[in-house]
C-alpha positions, 0 to 999 in steps of 0.5 A: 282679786287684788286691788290696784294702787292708789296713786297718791300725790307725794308730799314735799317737805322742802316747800314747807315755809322757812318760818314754820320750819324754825317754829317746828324746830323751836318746839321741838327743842324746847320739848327735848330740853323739858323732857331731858329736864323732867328725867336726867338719864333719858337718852335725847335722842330717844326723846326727840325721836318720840317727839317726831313721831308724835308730831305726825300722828296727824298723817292720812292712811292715804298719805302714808299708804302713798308713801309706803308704796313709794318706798316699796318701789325705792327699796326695789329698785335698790335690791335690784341694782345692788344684786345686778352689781353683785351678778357681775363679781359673782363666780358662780354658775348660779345667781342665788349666792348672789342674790342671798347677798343681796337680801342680806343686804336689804335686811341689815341697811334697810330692815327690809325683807325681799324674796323673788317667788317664781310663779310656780306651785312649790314657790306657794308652798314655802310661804308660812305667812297667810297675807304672803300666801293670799298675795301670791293665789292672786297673782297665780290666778292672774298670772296664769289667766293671762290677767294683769300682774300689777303692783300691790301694797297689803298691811299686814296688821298694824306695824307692817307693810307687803308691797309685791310687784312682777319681775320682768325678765329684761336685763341682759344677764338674766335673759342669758341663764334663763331661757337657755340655761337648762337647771335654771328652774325659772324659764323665760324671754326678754319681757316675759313676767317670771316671778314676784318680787315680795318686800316686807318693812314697818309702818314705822319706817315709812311714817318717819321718813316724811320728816327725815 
């Protein structure tokens, strides 16, 4: 069974006091002139990006857990408007040209990987990552069981995050192809939980995001 979320309260950088910003800004100059001093070629931007990782290795798995679940739902929620936008240019009679614009999208602004996993046994039979598979038993068990589908966040090793979550059948144009549309492969009504949403990014980029 899957664990559920924990919710973990988000920090805010801008209530950091004005006077520990500069001395943070300070130190980090200084440490970029040093380093750019120590070796002239460096890149300065190479150099204060390590700077700034290094400043938060204090971070909580807590805490960046909370955060990697929040960008999951951020990230989401972007996929999902920017394929309803391309759904309404689209000329095609079916979403799936649409929606492999919007994962190619996802992969080059946000180094994102998302893909809708229909409930189903052949949806299971793609998948070739063995997190991916163990994620998706789960929710066929529950899904099947009339169980709770909640979100979930799974690491996968050390330097990657899986944040899966139900894909509710709720806007208008989805409705109209997939309840009465016969070669849809997916069936539903208005509220009905169809598929799954599975996106895939760094740890990398949800530790960088508490100081960017």
């Amino acid at each position: 069974m899957m664990s559920k979320l924990k919710k973990t309260r988000r920090i805010n950088l801008s209530k950091i006091g004005y006077s520990l910003k500069g001395i943070f800004l300070f130190v980090l100059a200084l440490g970029v002139f040093s380093a750019c001093r120590q070796n002239p070629g460096a890149d300065p931007g190479a150099v204060k990006e390590e700077l700034r990782e290094r400043e938060i290795v204090h971070l909580t798995e807590g805490q960046i857990a909370g955060r990697a679940a929040e960008m999951g739902d951020s990230l989401l929620l972007r996929a999902q408007l920017d394929f309803l936008a391309e759904l309404g240019k689209s000329k095609d009679s079916s979403c799936i040209p649409a929606w492999n614009r919007t994962a190619a999208m996802m992969k080059n602004k946000f180094s994102t990987s998302i893909q809708r996993l229909p409930f189903s046994d052949q949806a299971r039979k793609r998948l070739k990552n063995e997190k991916e598979i163990q994620l998706m038993d789960a929710y066929l068990y529950n899904h099947k069981n009339s169980l709770p589908v909640t979100p979930n966040l799974q690491k996968d090793g050390g330097k990657e995050f899986l944040f899966s979550k139900a894909l509710i059948l709720s806007d208008p144009t989805c409705q109209k192809c997939h309840s009465s549309t016969s070669n849809s492969p997916v069936k539903g009504l208005k509220g009905d939980t169809v598929a799954l949403w599975m996106l895939r990014y760094s740890r990398k980029q949800v530790v960088m995001s508490f100081v960017e």
